[in-house]
C-alpha positions in Angstrom: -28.5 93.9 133.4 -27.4 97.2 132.5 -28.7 100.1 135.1 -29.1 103.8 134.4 -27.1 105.4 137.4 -29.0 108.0 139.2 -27.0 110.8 138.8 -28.1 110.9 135.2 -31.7 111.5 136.3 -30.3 114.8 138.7 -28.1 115.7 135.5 -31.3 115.5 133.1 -34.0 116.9 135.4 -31.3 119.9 135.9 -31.0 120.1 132.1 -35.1 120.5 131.3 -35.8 122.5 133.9 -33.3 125.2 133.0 -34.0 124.6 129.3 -38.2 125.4 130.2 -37.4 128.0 132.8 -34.9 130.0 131.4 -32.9 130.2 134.3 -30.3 128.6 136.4 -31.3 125.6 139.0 -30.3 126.8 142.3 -31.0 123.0 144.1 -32.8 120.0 143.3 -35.3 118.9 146.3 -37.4 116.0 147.1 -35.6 113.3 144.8 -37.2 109.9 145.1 -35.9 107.0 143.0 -39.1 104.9 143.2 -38.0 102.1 140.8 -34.6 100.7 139.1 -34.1 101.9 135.3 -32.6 98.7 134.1 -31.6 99.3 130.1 -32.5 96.4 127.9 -30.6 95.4 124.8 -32.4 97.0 122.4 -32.3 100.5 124.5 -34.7 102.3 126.1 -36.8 105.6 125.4 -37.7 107.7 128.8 -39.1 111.3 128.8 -38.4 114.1 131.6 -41.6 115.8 132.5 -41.1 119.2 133.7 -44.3 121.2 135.2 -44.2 124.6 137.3 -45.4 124.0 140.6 -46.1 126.8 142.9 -42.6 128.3 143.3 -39.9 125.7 141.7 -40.6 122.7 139.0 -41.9 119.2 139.5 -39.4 117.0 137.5 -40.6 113.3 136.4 -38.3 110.5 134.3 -41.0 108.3 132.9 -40.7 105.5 130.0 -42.0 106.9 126.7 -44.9 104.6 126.3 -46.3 105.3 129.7 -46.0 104.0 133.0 -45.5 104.7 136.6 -42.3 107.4 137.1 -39.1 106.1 137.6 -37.9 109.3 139.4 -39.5 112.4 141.0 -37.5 115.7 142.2 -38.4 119.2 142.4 -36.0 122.0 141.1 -35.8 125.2 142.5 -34.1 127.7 140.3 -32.2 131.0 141.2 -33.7 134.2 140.8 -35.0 135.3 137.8 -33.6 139.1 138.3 -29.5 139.2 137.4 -27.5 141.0 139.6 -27.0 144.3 138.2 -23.2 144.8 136.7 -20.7 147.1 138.6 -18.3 149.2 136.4 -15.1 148.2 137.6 -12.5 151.2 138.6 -9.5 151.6 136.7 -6.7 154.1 138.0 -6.2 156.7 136.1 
């Protein structure tokens, strides 16, 4: 049976929680695989839940009609601030 490799859930959660966020992901924290995501023939439909929690994101896979989480993690992202730009000096 085909298996969704876990990287894809790290590459995802990464993904939503930028999109929502705005910002970078510094680190992904806490992952827990808790079951297999084995891909039938006729495909499969997840979601990635994405949630601010205190001071990073709680990131869930879940299948699309419900059910127990296939994958927890929380995200952390880098500061919100940008580092302020330094003019560069030319000689001359």
């Amino acid at each position: 049976r085909p298996l969704l490799p876990g990287v894809a859930f790290l590459e995802v959660a990464r993904a939503a929680v930028a999109a929502a966020s705005g910002r970078t992901v510094g680190s992904l924290r806490n992952v827990a695989w808790l079951r297999p995501v084995f891909v039938p023939a006729d495909g499969l439909t997840l979601e990635i839940r994405v949630r601010a929690a205190g001071d990073g994101w709680a990131c869930e896979l879940v299948p699309a009609e419900g059910g127990p989480p296939f994958a927890t993690a929380r995200a952390v992202t880098d500061s919100p601030e940008p580092a302020a730009a330094q003019p560069l000096a030319t000689p001359g």
